[in-house]
N, C-alpha and C positions, 0 to 999 in steps of 0.2 A: 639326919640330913638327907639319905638315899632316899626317904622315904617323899621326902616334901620335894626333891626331884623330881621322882614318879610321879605325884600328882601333879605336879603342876605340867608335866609332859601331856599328864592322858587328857588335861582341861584345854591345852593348845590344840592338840587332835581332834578332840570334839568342837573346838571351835570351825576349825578347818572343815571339816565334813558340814558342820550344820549350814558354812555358807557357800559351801557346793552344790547344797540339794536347795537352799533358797534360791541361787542364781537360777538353779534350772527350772526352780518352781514359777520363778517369775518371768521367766522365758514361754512359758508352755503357751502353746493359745488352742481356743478350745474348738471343735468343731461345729463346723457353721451350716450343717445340716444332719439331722439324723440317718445312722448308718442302715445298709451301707453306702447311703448317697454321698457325694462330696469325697469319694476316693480319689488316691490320687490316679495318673492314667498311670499302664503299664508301662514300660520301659522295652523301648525295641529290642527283639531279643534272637536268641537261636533259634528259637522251637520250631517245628514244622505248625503251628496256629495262624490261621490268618491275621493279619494285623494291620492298622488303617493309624495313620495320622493327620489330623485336620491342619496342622500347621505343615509351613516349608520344611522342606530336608534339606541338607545343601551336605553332598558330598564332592570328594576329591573323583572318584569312580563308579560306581555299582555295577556288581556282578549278582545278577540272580539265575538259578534254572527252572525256574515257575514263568509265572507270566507278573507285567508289571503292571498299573492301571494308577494313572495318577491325572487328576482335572486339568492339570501343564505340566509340564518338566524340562526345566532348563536345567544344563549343564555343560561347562568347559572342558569336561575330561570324557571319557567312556562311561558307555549304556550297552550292556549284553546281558542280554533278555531271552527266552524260549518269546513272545512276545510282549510288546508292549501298545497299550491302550491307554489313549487321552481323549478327552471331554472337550479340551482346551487346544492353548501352543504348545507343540513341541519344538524347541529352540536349540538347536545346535549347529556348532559351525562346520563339522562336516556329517556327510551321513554313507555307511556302509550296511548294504545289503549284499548279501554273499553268494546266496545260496539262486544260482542259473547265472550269476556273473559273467559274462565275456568282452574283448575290447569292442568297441561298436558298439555295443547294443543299447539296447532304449528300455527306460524304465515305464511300463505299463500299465494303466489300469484298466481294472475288469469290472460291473457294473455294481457290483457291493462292495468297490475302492482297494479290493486287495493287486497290490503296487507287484508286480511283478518285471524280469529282465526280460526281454524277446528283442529275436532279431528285426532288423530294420524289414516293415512290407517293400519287397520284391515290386518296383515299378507302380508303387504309390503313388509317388510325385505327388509334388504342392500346387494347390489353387492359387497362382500366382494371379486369378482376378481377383482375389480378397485382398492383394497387398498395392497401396500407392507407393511407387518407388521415392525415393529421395537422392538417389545420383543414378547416372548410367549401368545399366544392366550390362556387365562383364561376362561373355559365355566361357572365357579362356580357353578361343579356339572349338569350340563344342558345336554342335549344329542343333538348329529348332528341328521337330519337326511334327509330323501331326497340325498342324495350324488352318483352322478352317480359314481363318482373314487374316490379313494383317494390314492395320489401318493407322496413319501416321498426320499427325496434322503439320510435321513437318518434311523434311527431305529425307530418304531413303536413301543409305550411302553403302554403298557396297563393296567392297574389295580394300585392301590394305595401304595399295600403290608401291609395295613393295615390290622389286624386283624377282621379276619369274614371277609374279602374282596377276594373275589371267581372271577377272569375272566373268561370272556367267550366273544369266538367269531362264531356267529352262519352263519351259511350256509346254504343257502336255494339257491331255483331257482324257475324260473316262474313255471317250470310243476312238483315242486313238492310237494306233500299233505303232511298232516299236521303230518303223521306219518315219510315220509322221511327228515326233517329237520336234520342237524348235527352241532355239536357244539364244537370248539378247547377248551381244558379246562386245567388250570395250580390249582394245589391244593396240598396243602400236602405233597411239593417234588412230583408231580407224573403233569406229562404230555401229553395228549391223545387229543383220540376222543370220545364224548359222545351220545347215541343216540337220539332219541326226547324224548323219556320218563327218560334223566336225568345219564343212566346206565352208566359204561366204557363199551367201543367195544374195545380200546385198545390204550397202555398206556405204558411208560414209565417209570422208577425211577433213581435216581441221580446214579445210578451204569452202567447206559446203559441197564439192562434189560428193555424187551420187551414182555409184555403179551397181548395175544390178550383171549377175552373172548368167542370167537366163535372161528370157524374151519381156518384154514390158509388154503388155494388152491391156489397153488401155482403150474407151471411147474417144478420145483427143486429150490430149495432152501440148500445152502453151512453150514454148521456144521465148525464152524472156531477150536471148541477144539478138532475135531478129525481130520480136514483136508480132510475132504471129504464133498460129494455132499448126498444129500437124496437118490438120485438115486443110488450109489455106493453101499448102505448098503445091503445085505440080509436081515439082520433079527438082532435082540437083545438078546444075548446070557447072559439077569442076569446084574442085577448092585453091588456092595459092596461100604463100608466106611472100609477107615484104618485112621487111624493115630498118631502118637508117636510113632512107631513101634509098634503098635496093632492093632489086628485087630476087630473093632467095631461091623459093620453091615456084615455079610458074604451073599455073593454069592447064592442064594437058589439053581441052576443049582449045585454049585460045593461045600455046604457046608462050605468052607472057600472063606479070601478073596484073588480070586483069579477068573479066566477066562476059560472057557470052550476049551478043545484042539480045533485048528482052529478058535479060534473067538482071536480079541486083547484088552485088554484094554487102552481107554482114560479117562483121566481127563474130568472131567464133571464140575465138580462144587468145588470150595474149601472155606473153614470155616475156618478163624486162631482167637485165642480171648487168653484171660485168666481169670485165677476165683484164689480166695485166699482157700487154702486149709486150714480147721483149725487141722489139726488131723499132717498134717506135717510142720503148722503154717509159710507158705511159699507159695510166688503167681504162682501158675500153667499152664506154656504156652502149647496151642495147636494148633495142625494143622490140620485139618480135611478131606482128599481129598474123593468125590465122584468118580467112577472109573466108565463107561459105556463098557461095553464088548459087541462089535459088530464082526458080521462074514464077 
């Protein structure tokens, strides 16, 4: 009985085995080119050999102390390299160069593309003719300067209008010294020129008068309220003030107001206002005409 046990054990055993080695026999497939072509490729590995894959890598990191050299290399994680060299893109979303780092400074290149950090050039400045603005040029406060022209197709606005805010536009020229300097000046409702020490020489107010604080020399010059020329005049025969029907200031030539036989009187100057009277508790209009009596 043990015996027809035993065999019939060692006949399932060999059955078992024979159809392990079938399965695998009929698994095998045979090589599809003579060796040693048709290997498989190496398997990336530790060694110090160089080593090349045609296909993608895709890691979480790489860290090498060699240099790196790939036709693109995108990655979402870290690339630290002794260097690295592409064909292609290199794609990542930030990039860190270390080595001459400082805040400021600008990344460089040099004429065979090695990217380096260097400080900003010292009074560079930009070609602001290469650029067409697209809003208002903001100086924040800042002054131009250097400007051979400055040429505007529309109005030239100068000053803030902010209070204690004084414009001025100065005028100089190569040959002149430090005392001929002149300066365009808007202040206080008044409009002129001012000298180098600051003065008016001569100015304007919101009425159209015209004071000049030195001498006028002038070939003739027109009188619009008498209708005449400087040249036309003889002489100034006395001024007076009337006004309301009375007469104010008189005449000193003629005691009243009025004009020396032969001379005429013009309108010079006129004053109109009003003031409250308390004694007739009523507001009191006037009108003031200055009169010039010329020959």
């Amino acid at each position: 009985m043990l015996k027809q046990i035993l065999s019939a054990t060692k006949i399932v055993s060999l059955a078992i085995i024979l159809s392990f080695g079938l399965s695998y026999a009929l698994a095998w497939t045979a090589p599809t080119a003579t060796p040693p072509a048709g290997n498989v490729s190496a398997p990336i590995n530790a060694s110090n050999t160089p080593q090349e894959k045609l296909g993608s890598l895709t890691v979480g990191s790489l860290t090498t102390a060699g240099n790196l050299t790939a036709g693109s290399l995108t990655t979402a994680g870290a690339v630290t390299a002794g260097s690295v060299s592409s064909s292609g893109l290199i794609n990542t979303p930030t990039l860190r160069v270390t080595t001459g780092a400082a805040a400021s400074r600008v990344l460089t290149s040099d004429a065979s593309g090695n990217a380096t950090w260097q400080a900003p050039a010292v009074g560079a400045g930009d070609n602001l003719g290469n650029h067409t603005a697209t809003q208002a040029l903001n100086m924040a406060g800042n002054n131009i300067t250097s400007a051979g022209a400055i040429t505007a197709t529309g109005g030239i606005d100068v000053g803030s209008g902010g209070s204690g805010n004084h414009t001025y536009i100065t005028l100089r020229d190569a040959d002149e010294s430090p005392t001929g300097v002149k300066y365009i000046h808007a202040n206080s409702n008044l409009v002129g020129f001012l000298n180098s020490a600051g003065g008016w020489s001569a100015y304007w107010d919101n009425s159209n008068n015209q004071y000049n604080v030195g001498i006028v020399n002038a070939s003739d010059f027109y009188i619009r309220g008498i209708g005449k020329y400087a040249s036309q005049i003889r002489g100034v025969a006395g001024m007076y003030q009337s006004g309301n029907g009375a007469c104010i200031v008189a005449n000193p030539f003629t005691g009243a107001c009025s004009c020396p036989a032969g001379s005429t009187a013009y309108a010079s100057a006129k004053d109109t206002g009003s003031y409250y009277d308390t004694d007739l508790r009523r507001t009191v209009y006037y009108a003031i005409t200055q009169y010039a009596c010329y020959q």
